[in-house]
Residue, then its C-alpha position, 0 to 999 in steps of 0.5 A: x458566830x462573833x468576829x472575835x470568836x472566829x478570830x480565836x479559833x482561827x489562831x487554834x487551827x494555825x497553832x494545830x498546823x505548826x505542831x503536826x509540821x514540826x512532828x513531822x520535820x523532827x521524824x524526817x530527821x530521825x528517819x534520815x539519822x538511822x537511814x545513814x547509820x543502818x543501811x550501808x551495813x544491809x545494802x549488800x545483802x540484797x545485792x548478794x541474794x540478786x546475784x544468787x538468784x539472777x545470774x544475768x542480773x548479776x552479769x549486766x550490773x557487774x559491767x557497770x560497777x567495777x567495785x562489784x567486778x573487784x568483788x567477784x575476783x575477790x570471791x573467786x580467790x577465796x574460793x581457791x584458797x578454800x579449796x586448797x585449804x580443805x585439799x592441805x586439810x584432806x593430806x594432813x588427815x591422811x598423814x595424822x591417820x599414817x601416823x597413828x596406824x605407825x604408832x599403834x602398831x609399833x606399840x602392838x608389835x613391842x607388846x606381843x614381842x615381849x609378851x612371847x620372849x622374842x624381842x627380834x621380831x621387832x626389827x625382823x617383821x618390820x622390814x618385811x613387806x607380805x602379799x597376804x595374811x591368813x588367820x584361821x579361826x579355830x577353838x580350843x576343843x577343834x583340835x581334830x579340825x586343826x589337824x584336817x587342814x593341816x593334813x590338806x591345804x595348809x603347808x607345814x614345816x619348812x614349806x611354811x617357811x618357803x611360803x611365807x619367805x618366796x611368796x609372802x603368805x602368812x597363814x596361822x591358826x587364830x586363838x585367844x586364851x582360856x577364862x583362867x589363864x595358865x590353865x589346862x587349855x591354854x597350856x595344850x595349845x602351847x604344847x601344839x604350838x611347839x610342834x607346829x608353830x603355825x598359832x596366832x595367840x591373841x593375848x588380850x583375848x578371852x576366847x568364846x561363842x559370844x565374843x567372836x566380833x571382838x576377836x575379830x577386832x583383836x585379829x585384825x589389829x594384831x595381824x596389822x601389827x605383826x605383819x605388813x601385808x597387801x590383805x589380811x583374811x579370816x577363815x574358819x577351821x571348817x571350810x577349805x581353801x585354795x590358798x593360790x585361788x585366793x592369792x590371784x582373786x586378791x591380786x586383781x585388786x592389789x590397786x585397791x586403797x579400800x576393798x572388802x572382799x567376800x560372799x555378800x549377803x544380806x539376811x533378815x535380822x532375826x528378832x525372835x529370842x532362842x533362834x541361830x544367829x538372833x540379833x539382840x539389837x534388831x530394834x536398830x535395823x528398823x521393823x521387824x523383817x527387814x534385812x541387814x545391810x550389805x555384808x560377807x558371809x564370815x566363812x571367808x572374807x578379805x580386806x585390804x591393809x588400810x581396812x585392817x589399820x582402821x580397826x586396829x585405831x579404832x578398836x576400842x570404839x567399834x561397836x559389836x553386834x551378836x553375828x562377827x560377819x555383821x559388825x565387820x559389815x557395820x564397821x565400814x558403814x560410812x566409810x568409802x570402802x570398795x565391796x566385792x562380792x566373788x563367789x569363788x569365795x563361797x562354792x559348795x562341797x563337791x559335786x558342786x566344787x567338782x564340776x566348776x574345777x572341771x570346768x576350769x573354774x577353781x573354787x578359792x573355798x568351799x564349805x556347805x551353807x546348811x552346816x555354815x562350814x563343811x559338815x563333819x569337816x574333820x572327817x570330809x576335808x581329805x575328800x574335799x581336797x582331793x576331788x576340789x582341790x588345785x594343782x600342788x604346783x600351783x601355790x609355788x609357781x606363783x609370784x606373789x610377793x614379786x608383784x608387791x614388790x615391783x607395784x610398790 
């Protein structure tokens, strides 16, 4: 190779070397511009997930940085301030929700009052206060069924009204109206009605087998609205009750914001078309042969007023499954609701009853599971109550309504 030659590919080289020197200077200094633009925003996020995850790292550097120290009093106070936002939260929810329950049942008690020509009964429920409210649900063809239990354990006349004055118990047959309104059913319970006084009309009800979720709803929210009591109870016209056994039950849980009261039980969901108590939406319980959930039996059951207001609000969005005891199980799903199960709500017919009253143990309600109330109930209550029923003097030496009084 020629002097000159080298020469020229010397001068190549160096030119070759000031390019790649330059390339480099100029991605220095793009480097060093996005550095300085982005990384102040994201240096904090490794310190964060340092302090998450590394207690005593985070400990050590906080001594050294005052800034960080500052930072952690900062999150402490926010998180003060979140807990008293989510607490002032919790109250104006409960009082929205007081509100509401006010409201729904001022306009129900307006509604019903109207509806049955007595505008009094505005002012007069609305300043009593009541230990319990009792619907019995009966049909329009359980007239003979109606008569045993006003023959046994429900007072009648003026011992109805001593009743619901001195102890606070309302007890009132359940019943909503006929498909044709005005027609021969509905008018032989307004003629009943005149002589007993002792109905519950349910007017936005239209009675029937399928629709008993839905008159329980109806009971519920127009009970809430007619009465303000601790406890509101569904029984049926079948089963017998001793109404001073069941005020003390419900009175060992008169402290109670939420309970649910009963017999619980959890049968199998019956998926099979044309048997007793088939679940047309088994599909939502899962496979077949699993269980419902936790729920009373509905011969009998109690909830407390804060219950019995939430589904007068809610109503119209309950869902309704084929079995009333089911829905009223399913409505309290979610909720922080307490459930008791007592089996002085569900005992047996006699001898069953007979031996626990001579034991000393009285049964709050009796009825035969296999006939899911008392069997010929209109034929076998007078013997029911007279083999299992509780002293006569029991339901008046009680002081149910003054303990309300005195704990309110």
């Amino acid at each position: 190779m020629s002097v000159k030659s080298r020469i020229e590919f010397g001068s190549r080289s160096l030119l070759s070397r000031k390019e790649v020197l330059l390339l480099c200077f100029a991605s220095f200094c793009a480097g060093m511009f996005f550095t300085y633009s982005i990384v102040p925003e994201t240096k904090s996020l490794p310190r964060t997930s340092r302090t998450n995850e590394d207690g005593r790292s985070n400990l050590k550097s906080g001594k050294c940085n005052p800034k960080l120290n500052k930072a952690e009093n900062s999150s402490g106070e926010i998180s003060s301030a979140q807990k008293a936002i989510q607490t002032l939260g919790r109250t104006i929810s409960d009082i929205e929700m007081e509100l509401m329950a006010a409201r729904a049942e001022r306009e129900t008690v307006i509604k019903d009052s109207l509806a049955m020509g007595d505008s009094n009964a505005v002012e007069s429920n609305s300043k009593r206060k009541y230990f319990m409210v009792v619907g019995i649900n009966t049909a329009f063809g359980s007239r003979k069924r109606r008569d045993s239990v006003r023959e046994t354990w429900m007072p009648q006349g003026d011992k109805q009204k001593q009743l619901e004055e001195e102890k606070g118990i309302i007890i009132r047959f359940v019943i909503g109206h006929s498909s044709t309104p005005g027609g021969i059913l509905d008018r032989a319970i307004d003629a009943e009605e005149k002589v007993y006084g002792d109905f519950m009309r349910l007017h936005q009800h239209i009675e029937g087998y399928l629709e008993l979720s839905a008159k329980t709803k109806a009971y519920f929210a127009t009970a809430v609205s007619l009465w303000d009591a601790d406890f509101y109870v569904k029984v049926d016209d079948d089963v017998h009750v001793n109404p001073a056994t069941l005020a003390r039950t419900l009175a060992g849980h008169r402290k109670k914001a939420r309970v649910y009261i009963g017999c619980m039980k959890s049968g199998p969901v019956l998926a099979q078309k044309g048997v007793k108590y088939h679940e047309p939406e088994h599909w939502k319980f899962g496979e077949v042969g699993n269980k419902y959930f936790r729920h009373a039996t509905g011969q009998l059951y109690a909830i407390s007023k804060d219950l019995a207001t939430y589904i007068s609000i809610n109503q119209n969005v309950l869902h309704k499954y084929a079995n009333e005891d089911v829905s009223l199980g399913s409505w309290f799903i979610g909720l922080d609701v307490e459930h008791v199960d007592d089996r002085r709500l569900c005992c047996g017919t006699p001898p069953d009853c007979e031996w626990k009253a001579q034991a000393g143990y009285i049964c709050a309600a009796s009825f035969d599971w296999r006939c899911s109330g008392i069997c010929r109930s209109a034929e076998r209550m007078m013997e029911v109550h007279k083999t299992c029923g509780e002293d006569q003097n029991a339901l008046w030496s009680g002081n149910f309504l003054e303990k309300t009084s005195s704990s309110s």
